[in-house]
C-alpha positions, 0 to 999 in steps of 0.5 A: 524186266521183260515186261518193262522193256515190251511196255516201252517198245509198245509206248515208242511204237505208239509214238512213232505211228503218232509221229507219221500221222502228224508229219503225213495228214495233221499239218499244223495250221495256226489258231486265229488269235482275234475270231471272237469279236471282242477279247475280253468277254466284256460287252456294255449290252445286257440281257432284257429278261432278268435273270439272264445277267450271268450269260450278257458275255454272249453279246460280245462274241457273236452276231445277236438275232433277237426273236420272239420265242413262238418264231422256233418250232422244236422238232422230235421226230426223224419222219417229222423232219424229213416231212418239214424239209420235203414241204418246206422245199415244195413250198419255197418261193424264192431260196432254198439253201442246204449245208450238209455233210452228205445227201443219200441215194435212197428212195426218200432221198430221191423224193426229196430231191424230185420236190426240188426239181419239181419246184424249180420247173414250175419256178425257175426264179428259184435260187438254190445252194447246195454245200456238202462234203467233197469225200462224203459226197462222192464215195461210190459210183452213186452218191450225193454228186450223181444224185444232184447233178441233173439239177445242176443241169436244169436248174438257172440258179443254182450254186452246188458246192463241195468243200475239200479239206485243204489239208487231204493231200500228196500221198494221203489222198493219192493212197487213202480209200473211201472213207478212211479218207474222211477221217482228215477232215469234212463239211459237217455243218447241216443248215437248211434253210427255204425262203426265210425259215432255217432249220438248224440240225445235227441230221444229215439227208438220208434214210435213216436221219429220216426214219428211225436216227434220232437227232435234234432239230429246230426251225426258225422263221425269221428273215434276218436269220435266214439271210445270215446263213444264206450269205453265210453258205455262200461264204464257205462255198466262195473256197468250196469246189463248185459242180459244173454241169458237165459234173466236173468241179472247178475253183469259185469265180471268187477264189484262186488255190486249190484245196488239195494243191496250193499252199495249206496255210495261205488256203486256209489263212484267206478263208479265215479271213473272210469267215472273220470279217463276214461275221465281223459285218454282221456283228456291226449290223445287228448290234443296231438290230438289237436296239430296233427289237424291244419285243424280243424274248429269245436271242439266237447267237451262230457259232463256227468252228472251223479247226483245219481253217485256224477258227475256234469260236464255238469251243471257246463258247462252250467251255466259257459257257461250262467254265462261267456256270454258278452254283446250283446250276445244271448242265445237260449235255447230249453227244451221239460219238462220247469223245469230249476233248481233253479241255472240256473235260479238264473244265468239267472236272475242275472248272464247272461249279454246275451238275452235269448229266451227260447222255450218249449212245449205248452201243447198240444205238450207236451207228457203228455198232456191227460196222465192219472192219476196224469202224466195228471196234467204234462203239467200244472205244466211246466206252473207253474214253467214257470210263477214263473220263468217269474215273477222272472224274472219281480221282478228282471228287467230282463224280457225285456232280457228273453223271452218265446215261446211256440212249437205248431204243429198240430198232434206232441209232442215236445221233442227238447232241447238244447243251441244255443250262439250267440257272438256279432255282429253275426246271426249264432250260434257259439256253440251248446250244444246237447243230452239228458239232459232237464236243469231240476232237473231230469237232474242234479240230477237223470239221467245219461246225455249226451250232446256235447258242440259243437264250430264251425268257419264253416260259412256251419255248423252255416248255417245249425245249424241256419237253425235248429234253424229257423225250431224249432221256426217257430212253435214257438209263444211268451208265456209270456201272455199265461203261466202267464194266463193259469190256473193251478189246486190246485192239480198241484200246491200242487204236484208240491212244493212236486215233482218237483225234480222227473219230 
């Protein structure tokens, strides 16, 4: 009887300390019921390249870029990365447009921005957009703000914004430290972008994402592309917080609350609205691009997820994309944080006909493990939420269709994530899904995401995405045994029923 009434004393706990986080940090902002640009799935434009019949539902969700497969480069390494962004900014004519969750302070980083500034003096036509996180990118007396201020100063044209979470506010942001602060919400789309190349990534700037962070990354050099998300940065920096030059912030010329003090729902509501109707724009135009373009063998559809903004638009793509899989296909889904939401796991389990391996970090490649303070407990939780799925999974019958790897190199962290599908009777991906977004709860719920849903009939390109693939998994070894295993702390356990949607 003991047992039973310490059980429920711990469980009402639990549930009390849930309830004031939700009456504290989660205020309840209202879906978009319309952001996907058609209801019903349905859309009269087909796939060119046979084959692909079962994926023509993508036209009617999002704008469609049709591109020629040799157009994408598939980068692998961080050192290749870090050299492509640095040249490409040495090199930019006329706009270099950044979104990232943070800038580091490091001496790689410091270069980084030194080429810029070296560009701008020679150029001062150069246009420049810089869009970070407000939390992230001002923790500590040196940061991503101290860093980029001199140019701001400098430079003639250039636009440095940081977004706010309309809904870190009142007590919390009064009380909350650096860091625990970030937890609410953050800008977490990584978009870089110079004349009419973009790299779409799921990497910060900073030292490691530069040097020994493995992520994935692609450049597309295509105009129209390039101009969607330059338009697109300036979208989301019209309800960002805009960096003077005497490095105070101040609303957008465009724009008239403030994030952290006017009211949640209208901030959010009118942000909505214009990322919908900014999308819905593009949509129309590009529907006649689309009829232009006879020599496309590649299409390249954007997706956002804006959680605290009430826009679900890439996690109602992914779970259509696992839901709508056949038969005898396969799915490969790489994630550096195992925390998929309780939807995607539900369709895995129960609505997804294909075979699915997932690859996640192994705890000493996971860029929490020896953290201090409760983030040390991190890696352990991924475990946890790993092994609940796995045994879901046996429960159900379903574990011989799902399994699980683990990344492991010596002397690095893992961060890459991502979908490759695999149709039928083929070895080579037939579409990717690339950029910022975990899968997770932070994902869907808190964070501002971007991914591209990228389908392809280039034999070249599915080479080089396949050969992606391959250099992921090769540090990759099959986990089941090891997450149902490996131990996991009282207190990780307890955490993670209460934090879960926070990390």
């Amino acid at each position: 009887m003991l047992c039973i009434i310490l059980s429920w004393l711990y469980s009402e706990c639990l549930n009390m300390i849930r309830r004031l986080l939700a009456t504290f940090v989660d205020q309840q902002i209202p879906t978009s019921s319309d952001f996907l640009l058609t209801t019903n799935l349905k859309t009269q434009v087909a796939f060119a390249a046979p084959g692909l019949e079962t994926l023509d539902w993508l036209y009617g969700v999002s704008p469609c870029f049709p591109v020629r497969g040799d157009q994408i480069t598939v980068i692998h390494e961080p050192r290749e990365f870090y050299e492509t962004v640095v040249t490409k900014c040495a090199e930019a004519k006329y706009r270099i447009c950044f979104a990232s969750l943070y800038l580091g302070t490091g001496q790689l980083e410091q270069a980084l921005v030194k080429t810029i500034h070296n560009n701008v003096r020679q150029n001062d036509e150069l246009n420049i957009k810089i869009l970070l996180d407000f939390t992230r990118g001002t923790r500590g007396e040196v940061n991503s703000k101290t860093m980029l201020t001199p140019l701001v100063r400098e430079a003639k044209n250039f636009r440095f914004s940081l977004y706010h979470t309309p809904v870190l506010r009142g007590l919390t942001k009064k009380l909350a430290p650096p860091r625990w602060n970030e937890l609410i919400g953050l800008q977490h789309m990584k978009i870089y972008l110079f004349d009419d190349s973009v790299i779409i990534s799921g990497a910060n700037l900073s030292n490691d994402y530069f040097t020994n962070r493995q992520d994935r990354y692609v450049l597309i050099e295509d105009k129209p592309l390039a101009d969607f998300y330059s338009n697109f940065i300036s979208k989301v920096q019209e309800f960002s917080l805009s960096v003077k030059k005497n490095s105070e912030v101040e609303l957008h010329e465009n724009w008239k609350i403030l994030p952290y003090e006017g009211n949640t729902a209208d901030f959010a509501a009118e942000a909505r609205k214009r990322i919908y109707n900014f999308f819905d724009d593009v949509y129309q135009t590009q529907q006649v691009a689309l009829e232009r373009q006879t020599d496309a063998d590649t299409w390249i559809f954007p997706l956002v997820e804006m959680g605290q903004l009430g826009i679900h638009h890439d996690s109602i793509v992914t779970k259509r994309l696992l839901s709508s899989s056949v038969e005898g296909s396969t799915f490969k889904l790489a994630t550096g944080y195992f925390n998929l939401t309780q939807e995607y796991m539900e369709t895995i389990t129960n609505n997804c006909l294909a075979n699915c391996s997932i690859l996640m970090a192994h705890p000493n490649a996971n860029g929490f493990q020896g953290a201090k303070g409760p983030a040390g407990g991190i890696p352990a939780a991924y475990t946890l939420i790993a092994k609940h799925f796995y045994q879901k999974l046996v429960n159900a019958n379903q574990a011989q269709r799902v399994s699980f790897f683990e990344y492991e190199k010596p002397g690095w962290s893992y961060h890459a994530k991502g979908l490759w599908y695999y149709l039928p009777d083929s070895d080579l991906p037939n579409l990717t899904l690339i950029g910022s977004s975990n899968f997770g709860e932070r994902s869907v719920n808190r964070d501002l995401e971007n991914q591209i849903c990228v389908v392809t009939a280039n034999k070249s390109l599915q080479k080089r995405l396949q050969n992606e693939v391959d250099n992921l998994y090769k540090m990759g070894s099959v986990a089941e045994s090891e997450i149902t295993s490996r131990p996991v702390p009282k207190w990780v356990r307890a955490v993670v029923r209460i934090f879960r949607n926070f990390f």
